[in-house]
N, C-alpha and C positions, 0 to 999 in steps of 0.2 A: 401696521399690517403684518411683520416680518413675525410681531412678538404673539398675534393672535394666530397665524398659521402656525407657529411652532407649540404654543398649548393645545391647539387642537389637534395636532400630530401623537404630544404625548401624551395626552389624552385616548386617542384611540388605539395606544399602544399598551394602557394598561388592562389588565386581564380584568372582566366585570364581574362586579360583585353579585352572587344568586344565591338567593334567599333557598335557606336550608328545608329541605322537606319533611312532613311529619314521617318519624316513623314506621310503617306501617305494622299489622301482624300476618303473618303467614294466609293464604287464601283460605278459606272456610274447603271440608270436601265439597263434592256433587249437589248439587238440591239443598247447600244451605247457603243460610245470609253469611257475606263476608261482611266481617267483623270490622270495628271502625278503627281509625285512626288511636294510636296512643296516647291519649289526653289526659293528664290528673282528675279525675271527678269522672271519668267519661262512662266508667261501669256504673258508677252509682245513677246519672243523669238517666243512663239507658232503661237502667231497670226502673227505674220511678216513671221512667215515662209509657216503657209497656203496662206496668201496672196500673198509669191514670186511662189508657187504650181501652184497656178491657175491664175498668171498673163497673161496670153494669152486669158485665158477665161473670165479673169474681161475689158480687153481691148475690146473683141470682141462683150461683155454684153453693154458697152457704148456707141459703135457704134449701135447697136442695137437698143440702149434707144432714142438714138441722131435720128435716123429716124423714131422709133414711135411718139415720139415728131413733126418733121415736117410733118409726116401723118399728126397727131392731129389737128398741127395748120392749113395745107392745108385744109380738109373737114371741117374743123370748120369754116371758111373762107365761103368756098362754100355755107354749107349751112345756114350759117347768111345772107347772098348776094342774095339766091334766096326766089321767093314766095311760102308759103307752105301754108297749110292752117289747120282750128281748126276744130276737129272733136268731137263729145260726149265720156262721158267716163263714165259707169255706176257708179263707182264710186266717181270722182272727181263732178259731176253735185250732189253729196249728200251732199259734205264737203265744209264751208268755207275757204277760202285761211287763211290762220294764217302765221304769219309773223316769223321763227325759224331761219334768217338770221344767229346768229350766230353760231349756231350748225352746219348750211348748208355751211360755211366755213372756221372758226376754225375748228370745232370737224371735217370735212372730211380730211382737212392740215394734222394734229394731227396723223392721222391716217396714211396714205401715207406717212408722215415722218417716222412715227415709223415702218412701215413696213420695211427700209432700215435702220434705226437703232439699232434694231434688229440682224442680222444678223453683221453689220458693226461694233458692239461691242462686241457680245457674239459668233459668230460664222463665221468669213472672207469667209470659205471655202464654205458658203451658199448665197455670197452677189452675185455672178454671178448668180445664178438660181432667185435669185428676183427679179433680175437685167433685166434677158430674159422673166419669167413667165408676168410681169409687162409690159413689151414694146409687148407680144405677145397679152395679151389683150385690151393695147391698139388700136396695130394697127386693130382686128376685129371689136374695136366698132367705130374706124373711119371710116375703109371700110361699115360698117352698115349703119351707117348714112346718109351717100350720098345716099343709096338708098332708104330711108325713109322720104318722103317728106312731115313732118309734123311739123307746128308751136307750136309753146310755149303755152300748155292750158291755156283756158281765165282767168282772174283774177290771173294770176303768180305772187309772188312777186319778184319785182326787188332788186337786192344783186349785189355786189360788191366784186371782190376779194384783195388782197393788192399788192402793187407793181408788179414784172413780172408775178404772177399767175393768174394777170387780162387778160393776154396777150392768158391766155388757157381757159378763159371763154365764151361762143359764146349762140349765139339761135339756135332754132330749131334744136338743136344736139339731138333728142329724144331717138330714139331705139339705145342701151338702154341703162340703165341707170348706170354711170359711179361711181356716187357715193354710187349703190348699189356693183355693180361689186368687186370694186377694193377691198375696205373691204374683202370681202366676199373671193377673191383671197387668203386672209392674214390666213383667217381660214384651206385654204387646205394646204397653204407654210410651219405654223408652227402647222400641223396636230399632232405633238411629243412632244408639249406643251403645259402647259398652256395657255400660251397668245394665243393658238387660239380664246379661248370663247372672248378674248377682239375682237376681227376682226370679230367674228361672231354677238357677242351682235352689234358692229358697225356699223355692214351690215344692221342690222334690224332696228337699229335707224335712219341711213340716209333715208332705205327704206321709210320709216315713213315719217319722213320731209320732204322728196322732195313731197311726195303726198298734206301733209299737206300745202305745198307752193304751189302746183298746177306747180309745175316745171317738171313735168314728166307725160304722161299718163300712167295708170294701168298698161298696156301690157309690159310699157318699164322697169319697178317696179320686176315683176314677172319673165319675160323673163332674166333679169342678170345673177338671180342664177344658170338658165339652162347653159349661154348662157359661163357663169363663169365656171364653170367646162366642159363644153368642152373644152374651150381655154385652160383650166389647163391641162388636156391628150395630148391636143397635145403638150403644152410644154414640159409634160413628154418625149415624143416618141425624138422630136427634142434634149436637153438635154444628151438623152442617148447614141445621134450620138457623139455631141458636146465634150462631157465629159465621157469617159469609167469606171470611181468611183463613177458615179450619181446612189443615188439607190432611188427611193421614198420612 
């Protein structure tokens, strides 16, 4: 008896063993998901699993893309094919044509990549909304165009895309202007980051160069940013049919 009180004496006097806890990372800000536990595999596991989440909605995003795309290349057809004609532009009649070819086709690539890049590595569960907000403005600014029957302003410089994104390059595609648009698109998508000011400084610098190339008139320049957040709302409204977790 003497020898079992006395183990259970030293027993209760030694310090107990607790199991080590994982981890953690720093809390998420305001309004986002806090991030999981530190686990080897754990980012891979996450994103394959947002990804198999919204597999219907990434399918239905491509199909989506797949026919703003042939919008695209349809009007862009058209109205390379018909006669349009050059009108004055208070502006552009003040500025020589400067030559910014490759800022006016890298730096816009650059940008349009990164926009589904983006989401495609840091966040899966957002690749279908960039996927739809993106094919919804394209297809307004292709329907736009066919009803704006205006040539390429005088002295434009002539530019070059590389392999198949020559194939989305056209004329008199004016109103409006696509490489102010789409940037500018990037700023309202990742409104909850940083990287918006890159989409937005973006928008302002293609703004800039296409004028400065005489690739755009004014109206088509200015009208984007309008023309860019409306298409944005409505993507929201459609979005919130599409997907019932969509929140802006």
């Amino acid at each position: 008896m003497t020898a079992v009180g006395e183990n259970s004496t030293i027993a209760a006097q030694r310090p107990a063993i607790v199991a080590p806890r994982p981890r953690l990372r720093p809390l998420a800000p305001a309004g986002e998901t806090v991030l999981a536990p530190e686990i080897p595999g754990a980012g891979v596991r996450a994103w394959t699993r947002d990804v198999l989440a919204c597999r219907y909605l990434l399918v239905l995003s491509c199909v989506f893309l797949g026919v703003a795309l042939l919008a695209d290349y349809a009007c862009g057809t058209y109205v390379t094919s018909r006669p349009a004609v050059q009108v004055p532009d208070l502006i552009l009649d003040r500025l020589p044509p400067v030559n910014l070819a490759f800022l006016f086709t890298y730096g816009y690539m650059t940008l349009i990549v990164g926009m589904f890049l983006c989401p495609l590595l840091l966040r899966a569960r957002m690749l279908h909304v960039v996927a739809i907000q993106f094919s919804l403005l394209l297809l307004l600014r292709s329907l736009s165009m066919i009803f704006t029957h205006l040539a390429t302003p005088a002295g434009a410089v002539t530019v070059e895309f590389p392999g198949i994104f020559s194939k989305l390059y056209f004329e008199n595609d004016m109103f409006f202007s696509g490489h102010t648009a789409m940037p500018f698109l990037g700023f309202y998508l990742f409104r909850h980051s940083p990287i918006r000011y890159v989409f937005l400084v973006g928008s302002i610098v293609m703004a800039i160069v296409v004028l400065a190339m005489h690739l755009h008139y004014s109206i088509d320049v200015l009208s984007a940013f309008f023309m860019t957040y409306g298409s944005y709302r409505m993507g929201n409204v459609l979005l919130r049919k599409l997907d019932p977790d969509y929140t802006e």
